[in-house]
C-alpha positions in Angstrom: -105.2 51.9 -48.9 -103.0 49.9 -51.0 -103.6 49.6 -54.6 -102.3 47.9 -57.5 -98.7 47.1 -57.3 -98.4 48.9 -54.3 -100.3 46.3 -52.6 -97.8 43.6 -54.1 -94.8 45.8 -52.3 -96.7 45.8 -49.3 -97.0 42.1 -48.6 -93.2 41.7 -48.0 -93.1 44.6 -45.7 -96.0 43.3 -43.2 -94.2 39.4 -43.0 -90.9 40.8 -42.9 -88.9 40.2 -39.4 -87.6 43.8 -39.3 -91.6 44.9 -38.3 -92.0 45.5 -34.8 -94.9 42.7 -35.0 -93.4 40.2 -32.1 -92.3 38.3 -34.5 -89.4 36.6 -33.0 -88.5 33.1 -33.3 -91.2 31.2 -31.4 -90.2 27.5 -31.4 -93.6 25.6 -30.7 -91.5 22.6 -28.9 -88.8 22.3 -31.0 -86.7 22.4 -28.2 -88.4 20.0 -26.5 -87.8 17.9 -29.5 -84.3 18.8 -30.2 -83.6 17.9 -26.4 -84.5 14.5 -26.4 -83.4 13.6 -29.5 -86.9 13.2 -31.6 -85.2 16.2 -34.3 -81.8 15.4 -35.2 -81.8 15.7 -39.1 -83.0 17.9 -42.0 -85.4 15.8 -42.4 -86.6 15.3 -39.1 -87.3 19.4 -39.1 -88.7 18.8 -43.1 -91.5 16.1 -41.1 -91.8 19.0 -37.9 -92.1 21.8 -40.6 -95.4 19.4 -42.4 -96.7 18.2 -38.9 -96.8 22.0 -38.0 -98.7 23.5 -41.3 -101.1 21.6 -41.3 -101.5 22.9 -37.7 -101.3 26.1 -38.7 -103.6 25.2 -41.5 -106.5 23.9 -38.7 -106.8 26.8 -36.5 -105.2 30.3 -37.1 -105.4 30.6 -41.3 -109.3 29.0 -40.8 -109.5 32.4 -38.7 -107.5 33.9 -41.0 -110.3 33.1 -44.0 -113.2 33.5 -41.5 -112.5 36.9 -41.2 -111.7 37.4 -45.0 -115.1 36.4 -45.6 -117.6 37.6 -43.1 -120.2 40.6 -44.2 -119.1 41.8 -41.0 -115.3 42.2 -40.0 -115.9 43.2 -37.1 -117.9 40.2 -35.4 -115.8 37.9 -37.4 -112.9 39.0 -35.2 -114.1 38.8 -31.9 -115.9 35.1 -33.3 -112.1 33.9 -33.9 -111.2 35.2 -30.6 -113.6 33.3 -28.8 -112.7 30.1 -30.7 -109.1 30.5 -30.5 -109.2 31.1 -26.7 -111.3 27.7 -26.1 -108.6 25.9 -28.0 -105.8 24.1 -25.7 -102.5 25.2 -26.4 -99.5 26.5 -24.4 -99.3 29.6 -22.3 -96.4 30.7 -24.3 -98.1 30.3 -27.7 -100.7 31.8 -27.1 -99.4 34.6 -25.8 -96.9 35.2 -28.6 -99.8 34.8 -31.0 -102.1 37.7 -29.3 -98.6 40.3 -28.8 -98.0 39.6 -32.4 -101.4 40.5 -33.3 -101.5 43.5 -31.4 -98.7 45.0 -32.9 -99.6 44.2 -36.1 -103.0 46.0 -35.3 -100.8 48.7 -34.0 -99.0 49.0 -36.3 -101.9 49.3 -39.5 -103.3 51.7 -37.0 -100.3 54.0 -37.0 -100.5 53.7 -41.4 -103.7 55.2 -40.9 -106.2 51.9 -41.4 -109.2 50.9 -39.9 -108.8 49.2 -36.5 -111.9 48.4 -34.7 -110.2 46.3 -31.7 -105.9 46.2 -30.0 -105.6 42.5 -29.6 -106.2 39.7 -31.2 -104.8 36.4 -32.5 -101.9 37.1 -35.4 -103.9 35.4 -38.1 -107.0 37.4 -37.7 -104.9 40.2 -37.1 -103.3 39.9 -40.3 -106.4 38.9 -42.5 -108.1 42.3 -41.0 -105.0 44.6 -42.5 -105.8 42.1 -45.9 -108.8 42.9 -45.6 -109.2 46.6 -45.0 -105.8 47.7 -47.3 -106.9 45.5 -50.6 -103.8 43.1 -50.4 -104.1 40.0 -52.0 -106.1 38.0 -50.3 -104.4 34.8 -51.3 -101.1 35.9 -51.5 -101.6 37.3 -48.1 -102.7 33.8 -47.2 -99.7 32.3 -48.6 -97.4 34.8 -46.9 -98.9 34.8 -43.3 -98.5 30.6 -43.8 -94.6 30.8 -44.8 -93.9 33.2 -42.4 -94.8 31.0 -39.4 -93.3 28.3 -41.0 -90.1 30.2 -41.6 -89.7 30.9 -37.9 -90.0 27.1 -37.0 -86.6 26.2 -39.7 -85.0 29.8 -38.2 -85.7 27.7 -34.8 -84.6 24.6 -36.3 -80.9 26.1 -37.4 -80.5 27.6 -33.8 -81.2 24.4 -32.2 -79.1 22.2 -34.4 -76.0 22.1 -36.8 -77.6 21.3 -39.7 -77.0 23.4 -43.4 -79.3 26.2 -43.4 -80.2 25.6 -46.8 -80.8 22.4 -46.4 -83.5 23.3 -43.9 -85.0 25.9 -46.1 -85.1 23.4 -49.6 -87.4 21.5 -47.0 -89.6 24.3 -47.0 -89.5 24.9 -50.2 -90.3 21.4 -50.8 -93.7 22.4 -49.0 -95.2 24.5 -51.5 -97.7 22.0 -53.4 -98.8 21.2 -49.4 -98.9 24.8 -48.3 -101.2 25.5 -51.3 -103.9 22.5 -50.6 -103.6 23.6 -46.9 -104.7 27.2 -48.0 -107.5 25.6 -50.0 -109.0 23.6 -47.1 -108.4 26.5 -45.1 -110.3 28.9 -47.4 -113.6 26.2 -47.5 -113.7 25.6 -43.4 -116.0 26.5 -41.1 -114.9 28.5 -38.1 -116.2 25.4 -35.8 -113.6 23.3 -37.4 -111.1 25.1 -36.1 -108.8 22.5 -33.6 -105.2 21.8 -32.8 -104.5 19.1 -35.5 -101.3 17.6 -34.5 -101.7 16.0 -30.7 -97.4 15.0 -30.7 -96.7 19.0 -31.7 -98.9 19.9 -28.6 -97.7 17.4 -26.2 -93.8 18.9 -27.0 -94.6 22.7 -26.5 -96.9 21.9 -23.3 -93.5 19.8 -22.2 -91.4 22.9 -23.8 -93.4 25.6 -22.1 -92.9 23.9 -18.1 -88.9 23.0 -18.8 -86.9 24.6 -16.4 -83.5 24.7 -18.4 -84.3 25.9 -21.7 -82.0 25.7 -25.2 -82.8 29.6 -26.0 -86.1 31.7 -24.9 -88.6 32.4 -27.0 
């Protein structure tokens, strides 16, 4: 287990995109978007980037805290399955959610942690190697949320010619947001878990069926 500073170090390694953790660049219909011209600025991606948080913010960091926080881990994990798979999304994002959680599971297997279950969501995935290796629980938070929302602006500069740090001052922009979102986060129930952003949805459902695509995910 981690302790101390080591813990600290630790953090970086587990959100970085070198990990095997299927972390590649997952759009979530931002080339949907892009395609028909609803993104064409910086700040069109800075208002896609909010829109998507808050998402993020209403389904997989509530699991993330859910699982932080239950006397028992291991229920709490197969409670956010079951809530995550009753939740409408695309094939494709789903998907990409439960490979990244697995190897993420596999991968705090390998260092020797606790790993009760091989699949699950990447948020709950993530909160259970919080959990069992003493990181930081709200810096894990923190990290898990700007690493999901780093892959939508690495999206964003693939799609479109727009300065990169631009794009990435829009996420910085973010942080007072990305710290309330954590906040309602850490205080929901598991039952308010939902998709939160009906226009997001419509696009990736539209993004997963296209059959020309700007780049695969």
């Amino acid at each position: 287990m981690y302790n101390g500073i080591d813990a600290l170090w630790a953090l970086p390694f587990w959100m970085d995109s070198a990990v095997p953790t299927g972390g590649f660049v997952l759009s979530h219909g931002l080339e949907t978007m892009v395609q028909e011209g609803w993104v064409a600025s910086v700040t069109d991606v800075g208002t896609v980037l909010r829109l998507f948080g808050r998402q993020i913010s209403q389904s997989e960091l509530i699991a993330f805290w859910h699982v932080i926080k239950s006397a028992d881990g291991l229920e709490a994990l197969h409670r956010c399955q079951r809530r995550l798979d009753a939740l409408m999304m695309p094939d494709e994002t789903r998907e990409a959610s439960l490979w990244q959680g697995q190897r993420i599971l596999s991968i705090a297997q390998a260092w020797g942690l606790s790993v009760p279950i091989s699949r699950t969501y990447s948020g709950p995935a993530f909160a259970w190697v919080a959990r069992v290796s003493r990181l930081s629980v709200e810096m894990a938070a923190m990290a898990y949320l700007y690493r999901q929302l780093s892959e939508m602006a690495s999206a964003a500069l693939r799609l479109m010619r727009v300065d990169g740090v631009a794009v990435f001052r829009e996420l910085y922009r973010l942080q007072p947001e990305i710290s309330r979102w954590i906040e309602s986060a850490r205080r929901s129930h598991l039952a308010q878990i939902t998709t939160s952003s009906v226009w997001l949805e419509w696009m990736a459902l539209r993004h997963q069926h296209q059959e020309m695509r700007l780049f695969r995910t």
